[in-house]
Residue frames as qw, qx, qy, qz and C-alpha x, y, z in Angstrom:
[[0.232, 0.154, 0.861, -0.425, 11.90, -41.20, 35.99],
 [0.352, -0.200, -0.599, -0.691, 8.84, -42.20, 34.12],
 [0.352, 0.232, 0.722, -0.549, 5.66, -42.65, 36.44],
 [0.160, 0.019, -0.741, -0.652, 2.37, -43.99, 34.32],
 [0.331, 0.056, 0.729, -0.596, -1.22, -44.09, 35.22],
 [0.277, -0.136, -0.799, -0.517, -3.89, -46.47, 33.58],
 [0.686, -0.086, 0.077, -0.719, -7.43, -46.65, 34.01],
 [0.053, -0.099, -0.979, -0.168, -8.71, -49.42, 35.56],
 [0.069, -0.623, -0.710, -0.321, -12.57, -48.33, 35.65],
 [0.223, -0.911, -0.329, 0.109, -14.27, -45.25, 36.56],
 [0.076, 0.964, -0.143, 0.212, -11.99, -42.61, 37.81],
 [0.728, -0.584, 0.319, 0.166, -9.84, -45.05, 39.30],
 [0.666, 0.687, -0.258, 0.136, -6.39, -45.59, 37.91],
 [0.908, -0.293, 0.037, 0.298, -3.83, -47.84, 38.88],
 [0.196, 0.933, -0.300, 0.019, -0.45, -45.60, 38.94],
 [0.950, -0.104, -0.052, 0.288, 3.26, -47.27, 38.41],
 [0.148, -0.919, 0.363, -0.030, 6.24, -45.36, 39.76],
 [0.697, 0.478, -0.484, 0.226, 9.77, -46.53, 38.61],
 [0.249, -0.480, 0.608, -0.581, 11.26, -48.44, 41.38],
 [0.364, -0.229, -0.901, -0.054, 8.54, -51.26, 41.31],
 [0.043, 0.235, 0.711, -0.661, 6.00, -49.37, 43.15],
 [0.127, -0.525, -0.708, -0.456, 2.39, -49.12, 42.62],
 [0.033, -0.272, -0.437, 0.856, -0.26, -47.41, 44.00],
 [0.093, 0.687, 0.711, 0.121, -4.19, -46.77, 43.22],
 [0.152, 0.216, 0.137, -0.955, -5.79, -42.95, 42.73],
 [0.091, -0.444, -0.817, -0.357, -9.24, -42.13, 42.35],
 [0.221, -0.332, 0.046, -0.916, -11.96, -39.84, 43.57],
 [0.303, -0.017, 0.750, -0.587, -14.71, -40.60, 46.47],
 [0.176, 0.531, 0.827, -0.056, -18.07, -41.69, 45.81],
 [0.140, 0.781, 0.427, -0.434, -19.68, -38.21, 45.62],
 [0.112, 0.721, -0.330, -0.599, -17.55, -36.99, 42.95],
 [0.794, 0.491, -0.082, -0.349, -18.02, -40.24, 41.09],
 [0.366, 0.434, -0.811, 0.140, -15.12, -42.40, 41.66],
 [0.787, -0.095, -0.458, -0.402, -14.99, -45.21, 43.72],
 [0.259, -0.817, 0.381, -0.346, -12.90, -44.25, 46.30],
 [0.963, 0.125, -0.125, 0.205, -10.41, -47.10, 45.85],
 [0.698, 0.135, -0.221, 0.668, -7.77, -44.91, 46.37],
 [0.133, -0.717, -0.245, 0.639, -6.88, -41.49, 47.69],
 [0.540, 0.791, 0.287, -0.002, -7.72, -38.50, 45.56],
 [0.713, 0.582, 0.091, 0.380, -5.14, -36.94, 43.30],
 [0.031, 0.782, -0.137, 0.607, -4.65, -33.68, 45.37],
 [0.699, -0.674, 0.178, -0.159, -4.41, -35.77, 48.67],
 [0.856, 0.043, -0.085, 0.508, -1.24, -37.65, 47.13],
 [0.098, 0.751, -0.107, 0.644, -0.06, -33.60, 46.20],
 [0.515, -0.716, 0.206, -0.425, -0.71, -32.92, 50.10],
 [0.830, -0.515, 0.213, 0.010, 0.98, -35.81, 51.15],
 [0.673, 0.387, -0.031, 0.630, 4.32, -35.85, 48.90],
 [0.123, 0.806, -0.260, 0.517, 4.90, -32.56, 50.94],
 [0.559, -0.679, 0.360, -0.310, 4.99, -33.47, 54.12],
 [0.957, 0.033, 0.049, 0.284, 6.77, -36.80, 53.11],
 [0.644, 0.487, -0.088, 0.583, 9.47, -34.32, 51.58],
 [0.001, -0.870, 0.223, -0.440, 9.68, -32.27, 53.99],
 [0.648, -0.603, 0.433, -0.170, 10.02, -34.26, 56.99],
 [0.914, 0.057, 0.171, 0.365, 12.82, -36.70, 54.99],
 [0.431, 0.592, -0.177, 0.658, 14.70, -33.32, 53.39],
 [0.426, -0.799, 0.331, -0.266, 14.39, -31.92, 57.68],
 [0.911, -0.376, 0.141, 0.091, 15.80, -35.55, 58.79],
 [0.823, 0.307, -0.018, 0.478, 18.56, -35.57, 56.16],
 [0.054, 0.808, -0.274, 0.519, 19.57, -32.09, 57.12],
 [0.411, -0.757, 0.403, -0.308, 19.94, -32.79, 60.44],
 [0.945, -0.145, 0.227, 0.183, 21.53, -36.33, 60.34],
 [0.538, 0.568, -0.242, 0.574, 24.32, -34.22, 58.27],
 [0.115, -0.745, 0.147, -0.640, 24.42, -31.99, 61.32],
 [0.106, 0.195, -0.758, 0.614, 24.32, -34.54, 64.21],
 [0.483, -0.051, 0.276, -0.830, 21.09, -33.71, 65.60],
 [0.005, 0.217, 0.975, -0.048, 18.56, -36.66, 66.73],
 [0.357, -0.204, 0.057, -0.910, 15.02, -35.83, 65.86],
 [0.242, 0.080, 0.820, -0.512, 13.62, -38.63, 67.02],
 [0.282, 0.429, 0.787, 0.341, 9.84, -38.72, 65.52],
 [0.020, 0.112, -0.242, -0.964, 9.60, -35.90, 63.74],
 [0.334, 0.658, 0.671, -0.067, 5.69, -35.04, 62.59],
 [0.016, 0.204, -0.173, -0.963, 4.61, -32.74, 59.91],
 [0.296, 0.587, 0.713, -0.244, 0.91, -32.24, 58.98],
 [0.081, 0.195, 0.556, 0.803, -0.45, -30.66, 55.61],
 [0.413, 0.514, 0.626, -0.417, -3.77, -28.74, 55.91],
 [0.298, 0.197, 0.714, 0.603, -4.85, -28.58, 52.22],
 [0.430, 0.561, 0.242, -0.665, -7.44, -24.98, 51.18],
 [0.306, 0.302, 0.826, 0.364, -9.25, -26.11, 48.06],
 [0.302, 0.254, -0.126, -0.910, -11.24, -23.37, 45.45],
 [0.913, 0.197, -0.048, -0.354, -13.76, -25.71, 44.40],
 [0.992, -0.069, -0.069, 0.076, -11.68, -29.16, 43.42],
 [0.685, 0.497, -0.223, 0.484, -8.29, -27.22, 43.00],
 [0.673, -0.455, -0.300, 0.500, -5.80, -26.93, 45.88],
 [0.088, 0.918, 0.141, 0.361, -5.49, -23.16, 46.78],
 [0.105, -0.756, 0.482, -0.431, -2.73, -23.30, 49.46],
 [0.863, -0.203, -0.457, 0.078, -1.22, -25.60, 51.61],
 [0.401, -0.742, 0.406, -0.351, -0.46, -24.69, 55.59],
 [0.803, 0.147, -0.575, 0.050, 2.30, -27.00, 56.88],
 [0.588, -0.704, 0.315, -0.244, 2.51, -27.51, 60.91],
 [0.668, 0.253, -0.680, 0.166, 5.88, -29.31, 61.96],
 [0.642, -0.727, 0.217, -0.114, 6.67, -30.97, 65.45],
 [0.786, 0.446, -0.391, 0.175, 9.97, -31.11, 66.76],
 [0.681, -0.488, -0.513, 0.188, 11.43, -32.27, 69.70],
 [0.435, -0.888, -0.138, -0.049, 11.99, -30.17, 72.91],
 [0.803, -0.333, 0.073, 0.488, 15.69, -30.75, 73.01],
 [0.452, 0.374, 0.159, 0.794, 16.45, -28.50, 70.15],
 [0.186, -0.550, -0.232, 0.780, 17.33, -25.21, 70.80],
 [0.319, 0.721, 0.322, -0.524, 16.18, -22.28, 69.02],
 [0.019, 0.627, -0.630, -0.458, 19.07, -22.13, 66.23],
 [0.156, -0.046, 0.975, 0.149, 18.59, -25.52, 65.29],
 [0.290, 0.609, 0.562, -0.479, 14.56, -24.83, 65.35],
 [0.294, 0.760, -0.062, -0.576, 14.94, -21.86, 63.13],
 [0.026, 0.398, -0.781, -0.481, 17.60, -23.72, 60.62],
 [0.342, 0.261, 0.903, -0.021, 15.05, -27.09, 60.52],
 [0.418, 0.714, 0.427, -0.366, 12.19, -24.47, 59.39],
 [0.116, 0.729, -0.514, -0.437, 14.41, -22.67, 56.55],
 [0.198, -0.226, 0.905, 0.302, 15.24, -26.33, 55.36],
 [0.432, 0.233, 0.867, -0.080, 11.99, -27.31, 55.16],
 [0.401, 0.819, 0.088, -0.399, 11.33, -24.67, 52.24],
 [0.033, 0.610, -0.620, -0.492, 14.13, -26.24, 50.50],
 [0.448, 0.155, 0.856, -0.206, 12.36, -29.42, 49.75],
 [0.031, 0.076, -0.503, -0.860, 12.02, -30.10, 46.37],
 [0.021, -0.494, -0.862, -0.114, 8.20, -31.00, 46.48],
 [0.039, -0.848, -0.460, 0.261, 7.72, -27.46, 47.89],
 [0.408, -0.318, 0.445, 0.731, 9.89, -26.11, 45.08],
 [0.103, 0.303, 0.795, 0.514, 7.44, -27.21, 42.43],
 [0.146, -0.704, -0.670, 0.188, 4.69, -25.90, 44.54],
 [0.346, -0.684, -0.048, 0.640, 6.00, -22.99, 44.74],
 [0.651, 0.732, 0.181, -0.086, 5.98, -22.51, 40.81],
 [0.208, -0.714, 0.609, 0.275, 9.63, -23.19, 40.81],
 [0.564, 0.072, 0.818, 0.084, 8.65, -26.46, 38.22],
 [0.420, 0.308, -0.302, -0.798, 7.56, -26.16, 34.26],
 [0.555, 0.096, 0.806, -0.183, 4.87, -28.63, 33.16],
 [0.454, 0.412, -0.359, -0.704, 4.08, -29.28, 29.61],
 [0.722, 0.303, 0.559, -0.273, 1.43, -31.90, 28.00],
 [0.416, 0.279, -0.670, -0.548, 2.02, -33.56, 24.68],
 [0.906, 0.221, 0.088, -0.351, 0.06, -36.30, 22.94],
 [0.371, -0.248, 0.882, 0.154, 2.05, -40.07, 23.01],
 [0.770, 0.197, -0.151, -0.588, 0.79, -42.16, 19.94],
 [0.735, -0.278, 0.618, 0.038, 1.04, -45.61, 19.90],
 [0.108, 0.422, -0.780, -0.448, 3.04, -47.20, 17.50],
 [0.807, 0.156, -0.172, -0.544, 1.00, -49.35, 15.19]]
């Protein structure tokens, strides 16, 4: 998968994600962007809780189990601009029993978005040149 973000002015940058999807980032006003989009570290915060609450559903649609609408919330601590932890609250419905509870919470640590997080991911930067 190849994902590619271009500047289109300021700090914004239009971002293209194989698949045919798009999708703006950028930074607020106060930090000098133009808050066109959400900021970098709020996509971060919200790729978890997407993954988690699609890697809970899949678990349990293997398993039977209806969750109905599942909710999961990200609170994001920040050290100055860099994300320093992320607390994830899930809701899930009343029907399940505790077993099921306990298994849903386990899954959601299996979720590869909180894999990476987890420094379970290597990242490495090279320089692309363009071909004349």
């Amino acid at each position: 998968m190849r994902i590619v973000a271009r500047r289109v002015e300021g700090y914004a940058h239009d971002v293209e994600l194989d698949g045919g999807h798009d999708l703006r980032l950028d930074e607020p006003a106060d930090r000098g962007g133009t808050d066109t989009g959400p900021r970098p570290t709020q996509l971060l915060g919200s790729a978890l809780a997407g993954c988690i609450a699609i890697t809970m559903e899949m678990y349990a649609e293997r398993k039977g189990w209806d969750l109905g609408a599942v909710e999961v919330d990200v609170e994001v601590g920040y050290q100055g601009p860099v994300p320093s932890s992320f607390e994830v609250g899930v809701k899930l419905p009343a029907e399940l029993d505790d077993e099921q509870r306990r298994r849903l919470l386990v899954i959601a640590t299996k979720c590869p978005v909180h894999k990476v997080l987890a420094g379970e991911a290597h990242v490495t930067v090279v320089e692309r040149l363009e071909a004349a």
